[in-house]
C-alpha positions as CSV (number, residue, x, y, z in Angstrom):
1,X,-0.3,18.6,19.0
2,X,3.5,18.8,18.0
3,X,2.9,14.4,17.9
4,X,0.5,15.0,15.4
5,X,2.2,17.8,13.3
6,X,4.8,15.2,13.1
7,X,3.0,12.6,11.8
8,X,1.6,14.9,9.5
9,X,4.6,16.1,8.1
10,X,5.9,12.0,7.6
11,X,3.0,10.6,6.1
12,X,3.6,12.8,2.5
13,X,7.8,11.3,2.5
14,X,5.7,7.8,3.4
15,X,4.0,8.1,0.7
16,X,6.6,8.9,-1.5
17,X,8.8,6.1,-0.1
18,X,5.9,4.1,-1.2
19,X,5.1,5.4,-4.9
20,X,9.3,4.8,-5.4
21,X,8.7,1.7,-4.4
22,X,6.4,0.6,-6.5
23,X,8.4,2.4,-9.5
24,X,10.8,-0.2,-8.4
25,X,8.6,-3.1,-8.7
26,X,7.0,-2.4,-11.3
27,X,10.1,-1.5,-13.2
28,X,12.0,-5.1,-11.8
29,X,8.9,-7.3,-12.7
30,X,8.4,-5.9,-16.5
31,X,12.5,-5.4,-17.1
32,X,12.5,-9.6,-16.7
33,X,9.8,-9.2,-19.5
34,X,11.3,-7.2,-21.8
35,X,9.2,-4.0,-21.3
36,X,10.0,-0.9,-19.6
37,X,6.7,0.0,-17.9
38,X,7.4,3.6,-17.5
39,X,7.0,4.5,-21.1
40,X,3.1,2.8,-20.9
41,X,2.4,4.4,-17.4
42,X,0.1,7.3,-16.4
43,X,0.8,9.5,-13.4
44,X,-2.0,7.8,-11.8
45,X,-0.5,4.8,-12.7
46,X,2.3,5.4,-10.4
47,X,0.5,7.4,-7.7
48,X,-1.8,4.0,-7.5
49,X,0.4,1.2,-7.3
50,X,1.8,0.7,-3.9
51,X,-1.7,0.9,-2.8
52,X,-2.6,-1.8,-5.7
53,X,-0.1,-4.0,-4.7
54,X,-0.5,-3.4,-0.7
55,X,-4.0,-4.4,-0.8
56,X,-4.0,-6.6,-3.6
57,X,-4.0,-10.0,-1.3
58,X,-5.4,-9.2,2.2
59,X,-2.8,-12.1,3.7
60,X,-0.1,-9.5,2.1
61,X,-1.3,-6.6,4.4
62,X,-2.1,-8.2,7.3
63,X,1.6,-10.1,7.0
64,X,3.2,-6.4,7.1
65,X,1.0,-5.6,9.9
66,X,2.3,-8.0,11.4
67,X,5.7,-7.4,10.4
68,X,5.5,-3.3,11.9
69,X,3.8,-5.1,15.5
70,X,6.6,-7.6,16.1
71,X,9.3,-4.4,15.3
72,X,7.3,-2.6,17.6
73,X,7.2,-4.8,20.8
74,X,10.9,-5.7,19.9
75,X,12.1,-2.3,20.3
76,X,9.4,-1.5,23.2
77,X,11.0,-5.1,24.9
78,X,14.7,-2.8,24.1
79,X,13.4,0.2,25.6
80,X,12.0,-1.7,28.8
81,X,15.7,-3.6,29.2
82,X,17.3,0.0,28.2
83,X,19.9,-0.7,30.6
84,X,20.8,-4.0,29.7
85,X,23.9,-4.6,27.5
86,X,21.9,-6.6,24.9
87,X,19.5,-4.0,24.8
88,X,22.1,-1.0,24.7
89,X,23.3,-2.6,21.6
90,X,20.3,-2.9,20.0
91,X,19.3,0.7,20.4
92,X,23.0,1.8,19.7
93,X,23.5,3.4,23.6
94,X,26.6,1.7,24.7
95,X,29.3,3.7,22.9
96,X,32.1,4.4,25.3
97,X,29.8,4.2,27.9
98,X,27.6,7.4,27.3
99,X,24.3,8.0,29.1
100,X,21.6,9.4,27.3
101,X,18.2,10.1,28.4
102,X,14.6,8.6,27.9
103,X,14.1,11.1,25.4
104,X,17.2,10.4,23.2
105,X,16.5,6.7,23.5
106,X,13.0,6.6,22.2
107,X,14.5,8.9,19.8
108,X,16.6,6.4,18.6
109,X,13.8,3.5,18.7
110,X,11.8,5.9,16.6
111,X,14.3,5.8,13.9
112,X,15.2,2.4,14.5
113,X,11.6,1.2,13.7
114,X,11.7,3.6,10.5
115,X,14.8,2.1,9.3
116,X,13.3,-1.6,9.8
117,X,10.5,-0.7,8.4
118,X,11.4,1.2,5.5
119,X,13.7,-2.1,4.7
120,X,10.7,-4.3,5.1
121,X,8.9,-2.6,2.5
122,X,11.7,-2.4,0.7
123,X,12.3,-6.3,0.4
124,X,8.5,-6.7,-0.1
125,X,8.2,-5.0,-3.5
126,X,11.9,-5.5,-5.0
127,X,10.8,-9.1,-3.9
128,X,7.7,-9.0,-5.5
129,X,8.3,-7.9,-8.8
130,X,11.6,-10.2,-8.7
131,X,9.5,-13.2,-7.6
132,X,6.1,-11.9,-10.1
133,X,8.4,-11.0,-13.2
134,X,11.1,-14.2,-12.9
135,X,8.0,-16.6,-13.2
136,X,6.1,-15.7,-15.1
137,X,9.2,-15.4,-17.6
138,X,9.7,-18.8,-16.9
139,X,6.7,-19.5,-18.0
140,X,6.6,-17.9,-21.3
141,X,10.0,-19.4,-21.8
142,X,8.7,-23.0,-20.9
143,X,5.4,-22.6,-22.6
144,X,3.5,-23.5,-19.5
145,X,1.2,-20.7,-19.4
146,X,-2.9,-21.6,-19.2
147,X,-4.8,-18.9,-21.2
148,X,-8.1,-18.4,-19.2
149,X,-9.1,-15.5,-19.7
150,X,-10.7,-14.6,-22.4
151,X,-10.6,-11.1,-24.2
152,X,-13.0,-9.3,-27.2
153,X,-11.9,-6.7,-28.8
154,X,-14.3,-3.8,-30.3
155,X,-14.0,-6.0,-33.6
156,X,-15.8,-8.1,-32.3
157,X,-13.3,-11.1,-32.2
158,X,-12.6,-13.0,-28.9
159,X,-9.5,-14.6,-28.1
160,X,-8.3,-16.8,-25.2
161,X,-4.8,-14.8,-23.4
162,X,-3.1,-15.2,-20.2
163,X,-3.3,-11.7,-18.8
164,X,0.3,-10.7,-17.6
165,X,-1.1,-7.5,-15.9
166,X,-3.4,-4.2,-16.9
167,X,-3.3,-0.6,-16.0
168,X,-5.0,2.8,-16.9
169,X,-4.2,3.0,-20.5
170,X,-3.0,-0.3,-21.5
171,X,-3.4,-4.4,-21.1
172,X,-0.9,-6.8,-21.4
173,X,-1.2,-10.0,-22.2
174,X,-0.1,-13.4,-24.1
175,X,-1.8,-15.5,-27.0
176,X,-1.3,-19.4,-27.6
177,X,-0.5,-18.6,-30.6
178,X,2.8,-17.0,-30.3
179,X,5.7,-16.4,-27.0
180,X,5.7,-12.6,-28.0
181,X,3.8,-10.3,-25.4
182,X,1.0,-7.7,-26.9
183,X,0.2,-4.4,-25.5
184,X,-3.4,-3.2,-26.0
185,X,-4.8,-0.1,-25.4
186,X,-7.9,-0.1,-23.3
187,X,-9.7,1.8,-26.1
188,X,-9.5,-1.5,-28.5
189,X,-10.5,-3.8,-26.0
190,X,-14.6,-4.3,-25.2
191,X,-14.5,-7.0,-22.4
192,X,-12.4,-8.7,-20.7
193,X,-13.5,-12.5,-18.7
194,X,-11.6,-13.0,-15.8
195,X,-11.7,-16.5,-15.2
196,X,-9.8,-18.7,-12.6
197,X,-7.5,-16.0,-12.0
198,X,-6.0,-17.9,-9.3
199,X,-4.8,-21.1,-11.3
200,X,-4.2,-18.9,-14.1
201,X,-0.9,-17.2,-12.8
């Protein structure tokens, strides 16, 4: 019971970790863009974007899963050599040659796989809205873009945009006709075609 209470208690400062980390990317990726996001997001906006971006690409997930196994059986490989010197230094148990117990080792593993973790996530989606916002800059700057998708607005006009990104209140987006990017509220816009999303970014 006192395992789950635990676990219980951590996963609302998880989450938290995680909607500050998408703050963070979101805020990096738009900055290189010229826009500060924050004054165009919703609350749910911010509650929903870790998740968005976590599951966005399936390969994305299943590489973190990946990431969290191979921290686990590292530290469980530390934890089975716990009295190996290599191991010791790994865990951080061989100051001035102090014993500590099973408990206060997988303490310290505990915390250890937090730490790496918390800085994988970390480099994931200060990475990501580096990586997102730098090229599609470039881009723009380089007029390389390719304007699939196609948007009509309630006028009844259509025009062909490269869609930078959308959330719950507003899209963004480019024209060929001009390097400046337009913010639309959803309410002006009637349909949107998403076409050949994947050669369009």
């Amino acid at each position: 019971m006192k395992l789950i209470e635990k676990i219980q208690n951590l996963i609302p400062l998880g989450y938290l970790f995680l909607v500050i980390l998408g703050i963070l990317k979101e805020c990096v990726f738009f900055f290189q863009l010229k826009i500060n996001i924050l004054k165009y997001s919703t609350i749910m906006d911010i509650l929903i974007s870790p998740v968005a971006d976590l599951t966005a690409n399936p390969i994305v997930l299943l590489s973190l899963i990946v990431f969290a196994a191979i921290v686990i059986l590292v530290l469980s490989l530390c934890y089975s050599h716990r009295n190996k010197n290599w191991a010791k230094k790994v865990i951080g148990t061989n100051l001035n040659g102090e014993k500590f117990s099973d408990a206060e080792i997988k303490n310290k593993l505990k915390q250890k796989f937090l730490v790496c973790v918390g800085a994988g996530l970390l480099s994931f989606f200060i990475g990501l809205g580096i990586g997102g916002g730098y090229k599609i800059a470039e881009k723009i700057r380089t007029n390389e873009l390719k304007y699939k998708q196609k948007i009509t607005f309630n006028t009844g006009e259509t025009e062909a945009v490269f869609l930078i990104d959308v959330n719950s209140a507003y899209y963004f987006y480019l024209t060929p006709k001009n390097n400046a990017i337009k913010i639309a509220p959803l309410g002006s816009i009637k349909s949107v075609e998403l076409t050949n999303l994947g050669s369009a970014k």
